[in-house]
N, CA, C and O atoms as a GROMACS GRO file, in nm:
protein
  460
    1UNK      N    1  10.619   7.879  -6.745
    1UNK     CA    2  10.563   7.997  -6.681
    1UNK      C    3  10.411   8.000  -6.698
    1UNK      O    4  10.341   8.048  -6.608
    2UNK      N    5  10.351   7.944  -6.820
    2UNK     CA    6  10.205   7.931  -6.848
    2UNK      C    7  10.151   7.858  -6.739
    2UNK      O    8  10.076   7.898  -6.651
    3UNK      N    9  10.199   7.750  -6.756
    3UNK     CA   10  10.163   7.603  -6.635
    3UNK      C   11  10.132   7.706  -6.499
    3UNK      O   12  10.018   7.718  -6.455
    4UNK      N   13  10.233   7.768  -6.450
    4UNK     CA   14  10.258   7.806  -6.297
    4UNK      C   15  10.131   7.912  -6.298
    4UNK      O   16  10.054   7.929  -6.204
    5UNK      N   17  10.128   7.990  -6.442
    5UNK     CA   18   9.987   8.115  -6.388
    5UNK      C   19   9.864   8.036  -6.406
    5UNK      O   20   9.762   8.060  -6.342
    6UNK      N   21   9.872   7.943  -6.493
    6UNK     CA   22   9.707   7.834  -6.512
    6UNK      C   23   9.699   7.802  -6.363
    6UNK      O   24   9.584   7.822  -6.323
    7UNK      N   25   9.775   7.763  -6.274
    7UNK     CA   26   9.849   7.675  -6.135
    7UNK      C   27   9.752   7.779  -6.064
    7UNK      O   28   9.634   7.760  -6.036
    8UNK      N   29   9.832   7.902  -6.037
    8UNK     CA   30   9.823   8.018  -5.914
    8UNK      C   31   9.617   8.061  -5.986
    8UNK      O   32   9.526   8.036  -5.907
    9UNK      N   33   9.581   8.120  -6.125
    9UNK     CA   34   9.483   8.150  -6.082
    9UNK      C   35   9.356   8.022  -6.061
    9UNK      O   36   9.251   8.043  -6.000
   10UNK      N   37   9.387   7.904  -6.119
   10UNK     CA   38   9.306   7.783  -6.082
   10UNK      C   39   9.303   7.808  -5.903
   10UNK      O   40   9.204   7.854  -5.846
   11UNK      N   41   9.376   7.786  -5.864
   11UNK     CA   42   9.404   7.781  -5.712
   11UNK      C   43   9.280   7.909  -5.630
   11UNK      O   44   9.203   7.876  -5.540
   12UNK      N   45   9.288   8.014  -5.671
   12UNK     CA   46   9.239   8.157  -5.681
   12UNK      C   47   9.106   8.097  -5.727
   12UNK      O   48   9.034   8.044  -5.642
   13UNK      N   49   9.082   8.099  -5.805
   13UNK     CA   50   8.946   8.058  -5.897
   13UNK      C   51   8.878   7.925  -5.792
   13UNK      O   52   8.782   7.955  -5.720
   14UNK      N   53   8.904   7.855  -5.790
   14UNK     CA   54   8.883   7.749  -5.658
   14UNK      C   55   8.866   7.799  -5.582
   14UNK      O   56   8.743   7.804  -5.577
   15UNK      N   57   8.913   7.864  -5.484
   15UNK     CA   58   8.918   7.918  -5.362
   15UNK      C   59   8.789   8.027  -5.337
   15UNK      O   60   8.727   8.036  -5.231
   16UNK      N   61   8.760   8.113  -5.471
   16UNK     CA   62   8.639   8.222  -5.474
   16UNK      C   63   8.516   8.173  -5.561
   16UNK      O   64   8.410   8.228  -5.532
   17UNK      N   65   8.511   8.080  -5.660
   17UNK     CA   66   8.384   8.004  -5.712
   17UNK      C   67   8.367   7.890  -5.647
   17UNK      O   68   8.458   7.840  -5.580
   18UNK      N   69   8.191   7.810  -5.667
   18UNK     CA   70   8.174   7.695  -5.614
   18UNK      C   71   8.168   7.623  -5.761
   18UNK      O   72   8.126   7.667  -5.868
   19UNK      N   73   8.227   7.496  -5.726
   19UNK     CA   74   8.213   7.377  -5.825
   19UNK      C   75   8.126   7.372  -5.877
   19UNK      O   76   8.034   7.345  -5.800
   20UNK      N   77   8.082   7.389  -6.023
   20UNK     CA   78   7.966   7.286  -6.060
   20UNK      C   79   7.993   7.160  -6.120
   20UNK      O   80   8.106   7.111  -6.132
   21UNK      N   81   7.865   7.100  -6.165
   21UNK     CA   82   7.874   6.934  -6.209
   21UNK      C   83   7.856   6.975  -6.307
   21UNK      O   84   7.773   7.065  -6.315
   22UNK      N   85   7.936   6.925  -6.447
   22UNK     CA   86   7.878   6.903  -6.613
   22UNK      C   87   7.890   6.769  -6.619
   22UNK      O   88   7.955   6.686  -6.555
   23UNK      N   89   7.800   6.763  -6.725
   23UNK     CA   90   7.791   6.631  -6.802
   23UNK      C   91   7.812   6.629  -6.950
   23UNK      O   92   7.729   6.693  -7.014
   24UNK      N   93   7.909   6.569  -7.020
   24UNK     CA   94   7.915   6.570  -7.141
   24UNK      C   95   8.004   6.497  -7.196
   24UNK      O   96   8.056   6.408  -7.128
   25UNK      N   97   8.041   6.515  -7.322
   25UNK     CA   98   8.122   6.411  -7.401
   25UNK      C   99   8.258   6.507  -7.422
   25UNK      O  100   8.274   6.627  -7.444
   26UNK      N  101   8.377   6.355  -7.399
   26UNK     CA  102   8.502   6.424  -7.355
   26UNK      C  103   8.594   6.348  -7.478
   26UNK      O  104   8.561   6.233  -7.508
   27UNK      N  105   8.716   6.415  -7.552
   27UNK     CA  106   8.770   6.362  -7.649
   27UNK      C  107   8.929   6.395  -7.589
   27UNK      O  108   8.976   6.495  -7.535
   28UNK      N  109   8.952   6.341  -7.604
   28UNK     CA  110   9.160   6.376  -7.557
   28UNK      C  111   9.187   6.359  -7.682
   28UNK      O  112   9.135   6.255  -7.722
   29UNK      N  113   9.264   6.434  -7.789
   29UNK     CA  114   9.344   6.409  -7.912
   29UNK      C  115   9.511   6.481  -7.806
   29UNK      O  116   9.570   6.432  -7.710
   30UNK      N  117   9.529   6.581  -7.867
   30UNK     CA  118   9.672   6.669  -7.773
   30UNK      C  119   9.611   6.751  -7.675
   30UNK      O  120   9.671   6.821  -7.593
   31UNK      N  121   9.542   6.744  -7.682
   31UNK     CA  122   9.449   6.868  -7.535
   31UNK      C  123   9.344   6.788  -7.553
   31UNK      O  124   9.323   6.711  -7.646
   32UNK      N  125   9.252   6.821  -7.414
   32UNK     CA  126   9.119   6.792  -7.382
   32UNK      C  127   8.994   6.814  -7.461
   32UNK      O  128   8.952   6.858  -7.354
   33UNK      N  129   8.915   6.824  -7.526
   33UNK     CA  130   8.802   6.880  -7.543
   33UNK      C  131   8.673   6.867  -7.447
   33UNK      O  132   8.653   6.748  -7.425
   34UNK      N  133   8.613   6.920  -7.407
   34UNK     CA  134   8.446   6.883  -7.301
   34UNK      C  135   8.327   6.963  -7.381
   34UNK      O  136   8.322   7.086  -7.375
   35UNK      N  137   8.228   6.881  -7.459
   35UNK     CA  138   8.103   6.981  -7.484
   35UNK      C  139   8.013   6.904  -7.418
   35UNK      O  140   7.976   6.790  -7.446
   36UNK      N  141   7.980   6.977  -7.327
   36UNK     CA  142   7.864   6.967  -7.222
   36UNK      C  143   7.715   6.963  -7.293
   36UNK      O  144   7.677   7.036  -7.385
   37UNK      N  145   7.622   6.836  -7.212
   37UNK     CA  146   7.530   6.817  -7.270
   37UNK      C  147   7.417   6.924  -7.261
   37UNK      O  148   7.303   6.904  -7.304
   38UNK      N  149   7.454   7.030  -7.208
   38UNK     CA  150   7.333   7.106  -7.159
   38UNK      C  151   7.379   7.249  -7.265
   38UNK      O  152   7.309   7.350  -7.266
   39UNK      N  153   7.459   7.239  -7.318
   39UNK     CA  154   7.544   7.352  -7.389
   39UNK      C  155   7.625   7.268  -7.518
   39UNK      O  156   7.726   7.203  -7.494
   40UNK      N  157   7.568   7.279  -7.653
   40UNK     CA  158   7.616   7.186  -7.725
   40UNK      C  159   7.666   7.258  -7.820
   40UNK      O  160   7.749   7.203  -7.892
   41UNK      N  161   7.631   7.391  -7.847
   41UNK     CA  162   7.750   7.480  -7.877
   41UNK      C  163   7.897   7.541  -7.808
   41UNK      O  164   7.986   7.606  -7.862
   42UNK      N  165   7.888   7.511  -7.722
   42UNK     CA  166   8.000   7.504  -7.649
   42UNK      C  167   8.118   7.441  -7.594
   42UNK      O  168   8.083   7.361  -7.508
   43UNK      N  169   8.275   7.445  -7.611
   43UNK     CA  170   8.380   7.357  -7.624
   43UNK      C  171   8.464   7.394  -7.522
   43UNK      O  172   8.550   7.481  -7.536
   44UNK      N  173   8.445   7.338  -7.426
   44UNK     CA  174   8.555   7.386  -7.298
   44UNK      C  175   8.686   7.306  -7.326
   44UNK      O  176   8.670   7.191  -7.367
   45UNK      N  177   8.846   7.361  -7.305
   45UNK     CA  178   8.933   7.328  -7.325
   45UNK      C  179   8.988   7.240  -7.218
   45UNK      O  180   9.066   7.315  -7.159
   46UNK      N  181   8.991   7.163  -7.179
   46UNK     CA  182   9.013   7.062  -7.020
   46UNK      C  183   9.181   7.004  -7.026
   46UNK      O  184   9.212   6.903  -7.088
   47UNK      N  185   9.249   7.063  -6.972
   47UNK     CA  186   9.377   7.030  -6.890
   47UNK      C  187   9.430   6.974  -6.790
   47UNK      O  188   9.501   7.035  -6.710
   48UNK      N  189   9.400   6.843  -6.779
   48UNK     CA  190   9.404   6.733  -6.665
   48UNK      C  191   9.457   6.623  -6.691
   48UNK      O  192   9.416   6.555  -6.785
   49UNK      N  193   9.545   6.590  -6.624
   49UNK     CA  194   9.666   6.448  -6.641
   49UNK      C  195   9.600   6.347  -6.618
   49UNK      O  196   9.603   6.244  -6.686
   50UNK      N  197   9.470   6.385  -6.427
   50UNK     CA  198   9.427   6.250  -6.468
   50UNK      C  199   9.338   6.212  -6.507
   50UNK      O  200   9.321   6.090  -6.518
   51UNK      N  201   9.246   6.302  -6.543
   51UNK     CA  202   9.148   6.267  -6.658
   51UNK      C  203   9.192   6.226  -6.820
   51UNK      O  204   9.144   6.133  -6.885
   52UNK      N  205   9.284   6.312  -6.856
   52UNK     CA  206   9.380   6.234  -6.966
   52UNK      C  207   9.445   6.062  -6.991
   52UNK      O  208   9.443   5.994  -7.093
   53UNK      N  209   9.497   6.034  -6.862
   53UNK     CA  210   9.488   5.914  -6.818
   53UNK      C  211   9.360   5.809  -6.820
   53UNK      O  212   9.336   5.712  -6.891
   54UNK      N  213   9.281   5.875  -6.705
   54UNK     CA  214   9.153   5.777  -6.705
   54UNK      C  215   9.095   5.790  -6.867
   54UNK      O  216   9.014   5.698  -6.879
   55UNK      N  217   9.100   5.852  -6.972
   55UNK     CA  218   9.082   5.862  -7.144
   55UNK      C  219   9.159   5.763  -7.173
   55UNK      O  220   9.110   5.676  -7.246
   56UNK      N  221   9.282   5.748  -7.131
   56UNK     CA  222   9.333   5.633  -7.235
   56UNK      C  223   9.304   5.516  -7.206
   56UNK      O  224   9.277   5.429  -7.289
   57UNK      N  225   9.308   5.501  -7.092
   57UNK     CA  226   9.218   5.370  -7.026
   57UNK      C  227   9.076   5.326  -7.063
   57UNK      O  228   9.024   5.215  -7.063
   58UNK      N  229   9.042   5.417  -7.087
   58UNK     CA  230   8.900   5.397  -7.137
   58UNK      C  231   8.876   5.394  -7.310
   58UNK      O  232   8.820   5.298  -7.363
   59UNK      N  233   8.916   5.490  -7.374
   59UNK     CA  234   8.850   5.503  -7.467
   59UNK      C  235   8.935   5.370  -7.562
   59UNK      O  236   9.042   5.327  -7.521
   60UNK      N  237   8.873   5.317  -7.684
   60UNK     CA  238   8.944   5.173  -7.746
   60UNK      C  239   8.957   5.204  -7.853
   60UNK      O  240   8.963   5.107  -7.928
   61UNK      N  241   8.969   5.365  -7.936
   61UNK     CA  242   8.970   5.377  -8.033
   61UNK      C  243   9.007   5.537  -8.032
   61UNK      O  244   8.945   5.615  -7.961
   62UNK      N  245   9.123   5.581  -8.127
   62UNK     CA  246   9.147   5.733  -8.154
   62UNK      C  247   9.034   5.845  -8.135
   62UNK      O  248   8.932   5.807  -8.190
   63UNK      N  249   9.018   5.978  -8.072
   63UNK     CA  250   8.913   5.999  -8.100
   63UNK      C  251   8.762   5.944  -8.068
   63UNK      O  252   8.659   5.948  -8.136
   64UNK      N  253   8.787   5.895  -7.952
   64UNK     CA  254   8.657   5.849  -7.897
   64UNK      C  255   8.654   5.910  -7.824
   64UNK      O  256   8.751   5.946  -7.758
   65UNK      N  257   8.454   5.971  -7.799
   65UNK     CA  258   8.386   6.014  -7.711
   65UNK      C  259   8.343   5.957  -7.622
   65UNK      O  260   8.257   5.870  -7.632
   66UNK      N  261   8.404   6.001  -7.499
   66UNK     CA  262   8.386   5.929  -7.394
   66UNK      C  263   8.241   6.054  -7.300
   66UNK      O  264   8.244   6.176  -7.282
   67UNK      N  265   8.142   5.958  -7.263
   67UNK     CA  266   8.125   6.030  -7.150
   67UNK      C  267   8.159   6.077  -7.061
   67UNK      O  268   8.221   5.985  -7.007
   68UNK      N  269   8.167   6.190  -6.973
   68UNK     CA  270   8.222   6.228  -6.837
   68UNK      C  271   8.074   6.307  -6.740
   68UNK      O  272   7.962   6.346  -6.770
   69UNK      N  273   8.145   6.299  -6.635
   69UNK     CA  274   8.061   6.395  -6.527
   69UNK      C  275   8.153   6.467  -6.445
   69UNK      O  276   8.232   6.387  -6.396
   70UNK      N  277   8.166   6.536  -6.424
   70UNK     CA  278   8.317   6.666  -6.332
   70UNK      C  279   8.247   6.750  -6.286
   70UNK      O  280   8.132   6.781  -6.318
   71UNK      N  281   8.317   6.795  -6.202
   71UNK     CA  282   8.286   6.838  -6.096
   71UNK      C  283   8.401   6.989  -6.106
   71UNK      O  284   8.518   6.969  -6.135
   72UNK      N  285   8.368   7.083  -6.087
   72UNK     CA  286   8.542   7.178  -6.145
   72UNK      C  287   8.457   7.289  -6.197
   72UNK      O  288   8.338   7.261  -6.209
   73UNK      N  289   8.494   7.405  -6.228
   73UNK     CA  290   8.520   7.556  -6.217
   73UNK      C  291   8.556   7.584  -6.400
   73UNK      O  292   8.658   7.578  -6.469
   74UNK      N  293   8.408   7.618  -6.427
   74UNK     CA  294   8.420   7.714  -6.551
   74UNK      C  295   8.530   7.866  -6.580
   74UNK      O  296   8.511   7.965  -6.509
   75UNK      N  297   8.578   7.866  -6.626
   75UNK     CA  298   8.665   7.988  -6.638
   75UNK      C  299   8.668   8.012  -6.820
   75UNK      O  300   8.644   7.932  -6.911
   76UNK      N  301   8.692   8.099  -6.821
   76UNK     CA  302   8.670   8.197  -7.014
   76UNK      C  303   8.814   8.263  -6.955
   76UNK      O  304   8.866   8.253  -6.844
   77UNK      N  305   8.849   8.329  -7.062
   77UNK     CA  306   8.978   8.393  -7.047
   77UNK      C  307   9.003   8.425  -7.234
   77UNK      O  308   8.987   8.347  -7.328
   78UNK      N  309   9.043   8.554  -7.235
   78UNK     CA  310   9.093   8.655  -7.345
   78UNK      C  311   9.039   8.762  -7.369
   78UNK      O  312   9.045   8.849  -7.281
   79UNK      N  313   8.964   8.793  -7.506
   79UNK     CA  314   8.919   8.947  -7.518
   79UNK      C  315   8.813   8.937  -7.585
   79UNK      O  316   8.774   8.826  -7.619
   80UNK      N  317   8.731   9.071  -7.626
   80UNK     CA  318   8.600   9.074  -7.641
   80UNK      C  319   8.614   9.009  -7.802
   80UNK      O  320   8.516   8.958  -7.856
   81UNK      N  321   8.723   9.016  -7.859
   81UNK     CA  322   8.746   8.952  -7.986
   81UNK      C  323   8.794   8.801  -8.007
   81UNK      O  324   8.802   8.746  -8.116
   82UNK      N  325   8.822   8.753  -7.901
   82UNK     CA  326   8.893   8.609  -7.902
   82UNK      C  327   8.869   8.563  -7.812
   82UNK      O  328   8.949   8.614  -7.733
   83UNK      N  329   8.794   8.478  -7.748
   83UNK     CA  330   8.801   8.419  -7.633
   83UNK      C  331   8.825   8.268  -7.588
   83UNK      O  332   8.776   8.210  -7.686
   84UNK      N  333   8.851   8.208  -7.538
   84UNK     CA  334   8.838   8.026  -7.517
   84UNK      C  335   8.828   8.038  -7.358
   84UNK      O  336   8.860   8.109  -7.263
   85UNK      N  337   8.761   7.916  -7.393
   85UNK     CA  338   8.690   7.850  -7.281
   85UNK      C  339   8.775   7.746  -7.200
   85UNK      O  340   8.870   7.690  -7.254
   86UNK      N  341   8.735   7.719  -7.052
   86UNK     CA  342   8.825   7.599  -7.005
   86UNK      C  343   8.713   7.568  -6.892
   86UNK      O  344   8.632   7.655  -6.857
   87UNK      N  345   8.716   7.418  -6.830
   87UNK     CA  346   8.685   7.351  -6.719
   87UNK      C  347   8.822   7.335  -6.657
   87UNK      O  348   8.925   7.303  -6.717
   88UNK      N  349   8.806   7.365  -6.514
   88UNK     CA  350   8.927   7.308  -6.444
   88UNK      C  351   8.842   7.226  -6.338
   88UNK      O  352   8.748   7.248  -6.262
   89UNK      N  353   8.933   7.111  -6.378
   89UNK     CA  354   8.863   6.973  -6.274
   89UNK      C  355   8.894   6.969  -6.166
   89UNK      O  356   9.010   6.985  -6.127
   90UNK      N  357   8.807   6.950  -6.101
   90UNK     CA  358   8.819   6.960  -5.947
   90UNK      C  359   8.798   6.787  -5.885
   90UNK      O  360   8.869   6.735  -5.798
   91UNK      N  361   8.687   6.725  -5.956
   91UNK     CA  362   8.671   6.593  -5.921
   91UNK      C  363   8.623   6.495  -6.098
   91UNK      O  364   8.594   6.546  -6.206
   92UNK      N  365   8.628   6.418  -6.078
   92UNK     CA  366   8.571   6.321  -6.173
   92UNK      C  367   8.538   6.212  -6.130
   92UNK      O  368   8.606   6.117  -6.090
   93UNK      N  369   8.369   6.237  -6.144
   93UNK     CA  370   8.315   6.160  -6.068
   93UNK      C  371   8.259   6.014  -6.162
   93UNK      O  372   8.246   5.899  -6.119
   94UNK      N  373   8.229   6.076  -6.334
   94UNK     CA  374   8.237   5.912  -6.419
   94UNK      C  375   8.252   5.948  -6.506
   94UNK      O  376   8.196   6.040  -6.565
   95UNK      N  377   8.367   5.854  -6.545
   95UNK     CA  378   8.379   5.838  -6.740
   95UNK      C  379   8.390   5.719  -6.779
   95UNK      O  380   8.466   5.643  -6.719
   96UNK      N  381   8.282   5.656  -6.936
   96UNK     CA  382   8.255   5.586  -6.945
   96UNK      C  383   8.236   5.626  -7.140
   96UNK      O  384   8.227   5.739  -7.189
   97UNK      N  385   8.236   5.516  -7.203
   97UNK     CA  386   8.141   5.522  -7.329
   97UNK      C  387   8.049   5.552  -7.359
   97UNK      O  388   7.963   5.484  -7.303
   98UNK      N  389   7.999   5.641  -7.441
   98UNK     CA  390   7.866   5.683  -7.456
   98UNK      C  391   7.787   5.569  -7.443
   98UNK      O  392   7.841   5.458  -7.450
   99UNK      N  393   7.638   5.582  -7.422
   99UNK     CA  394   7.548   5.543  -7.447
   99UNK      C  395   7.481   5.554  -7.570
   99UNK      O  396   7.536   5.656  -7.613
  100UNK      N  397   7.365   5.506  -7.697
  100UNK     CA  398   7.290   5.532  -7.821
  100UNK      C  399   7.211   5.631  -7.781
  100UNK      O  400   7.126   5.598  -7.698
  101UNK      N  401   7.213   5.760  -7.821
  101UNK     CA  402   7.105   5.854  -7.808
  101UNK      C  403   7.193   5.959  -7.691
  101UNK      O  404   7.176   6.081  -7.682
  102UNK      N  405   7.272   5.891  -7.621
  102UNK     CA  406   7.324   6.006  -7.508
  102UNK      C  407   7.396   6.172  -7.559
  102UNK      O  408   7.510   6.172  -7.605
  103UNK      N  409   7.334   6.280  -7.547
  103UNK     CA  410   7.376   6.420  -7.569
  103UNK      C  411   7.405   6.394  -7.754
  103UNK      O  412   7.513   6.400  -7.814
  104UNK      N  413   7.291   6.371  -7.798
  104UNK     CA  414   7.334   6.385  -7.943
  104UNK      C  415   7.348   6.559  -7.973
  104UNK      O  416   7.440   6.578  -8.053
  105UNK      N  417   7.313   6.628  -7.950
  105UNK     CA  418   7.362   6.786  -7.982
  105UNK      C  419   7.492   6.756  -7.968
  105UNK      O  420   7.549   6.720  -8.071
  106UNK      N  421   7.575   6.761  -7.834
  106UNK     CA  422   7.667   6.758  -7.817
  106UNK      C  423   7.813   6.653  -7.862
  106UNK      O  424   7.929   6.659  -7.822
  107UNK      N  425   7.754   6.570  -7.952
  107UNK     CA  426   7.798   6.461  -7.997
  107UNK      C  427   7.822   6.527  -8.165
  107UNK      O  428   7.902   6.482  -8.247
  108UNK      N  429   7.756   6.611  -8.178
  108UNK     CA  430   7.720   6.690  -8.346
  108UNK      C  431   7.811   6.790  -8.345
  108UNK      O  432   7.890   6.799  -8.439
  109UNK      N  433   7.812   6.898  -8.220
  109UNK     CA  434   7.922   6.974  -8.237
  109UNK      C  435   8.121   6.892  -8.206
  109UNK      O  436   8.227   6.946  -8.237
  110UNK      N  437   8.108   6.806  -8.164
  110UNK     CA  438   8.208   6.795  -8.086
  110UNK      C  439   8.275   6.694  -8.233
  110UNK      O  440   8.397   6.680  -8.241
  111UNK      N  441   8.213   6.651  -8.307
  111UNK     CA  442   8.239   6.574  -8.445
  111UNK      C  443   8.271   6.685  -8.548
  111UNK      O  444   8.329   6.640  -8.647
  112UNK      N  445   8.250   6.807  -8.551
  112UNK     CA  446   8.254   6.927  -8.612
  112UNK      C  447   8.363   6.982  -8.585
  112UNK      O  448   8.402   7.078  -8.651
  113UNK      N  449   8.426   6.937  -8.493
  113UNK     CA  450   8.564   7.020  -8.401
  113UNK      C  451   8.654   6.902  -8.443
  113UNK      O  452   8.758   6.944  -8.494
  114UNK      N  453   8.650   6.826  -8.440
  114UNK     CA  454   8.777   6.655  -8.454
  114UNK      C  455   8.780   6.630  -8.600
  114UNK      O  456   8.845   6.529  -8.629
  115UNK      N  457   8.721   6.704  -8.715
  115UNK     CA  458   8.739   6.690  -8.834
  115UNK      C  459   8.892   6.719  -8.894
  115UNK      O  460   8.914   6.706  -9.014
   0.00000   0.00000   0.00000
């Protein structure tokens, strides 16, 4: 029943926001993680099969940060006391291995979260 309302308001949410592009470092352990390089305090929750996929293909080690670039619809969801964050992907346009030096903020928080 979760799946089907994530389903119906993604669909909704698509339909009334425009896409933006992030860039940042992406970890698949059991769920997604995304901390965007422009926002390195920040941990969007990412729910995508085939970005999950294109992760295992890519990454060569548990817990590797992979770069990404997506394309997809920021959404927050809960209460003024609890909230989490999500990207819903709309496109994925590259994921790859970091680069030396690429989004080190975001490389600092996102090592802080996988502990």
């Amino acid at each position: 029943m979760r799946v089907l309302s994530l389903l119906v308001s993604s669909s909704l949410l698509l339909a009334c926001q425009r896409p933006i592009e992030v860039r940042g470092l992406y970890v698949h352990d059991h769920e997604g993680n995304l901390v965007p390089c422009d926002l390195p305090t920040a941990i969007w929750h990412v729910s995508d099969a085939t970005l999950a996929t294109r992760y295992g293909l890519n990454a060569t080690s548990p817990y590797q940060r992979l770069f990404v670039r997506l394309r997809g619809i920021r959404e927050d969801s809960g209460s003024i006391y609890y909230s989490r964050h999500y990207f819903l992907v709309d496109q994925i346009l590259e994921i790859r291995p970091t680069r030396t030096g690429e989004c080190p903020s975001a490389a600092a928080s996102l090592s802080s979260v996988m502990r």
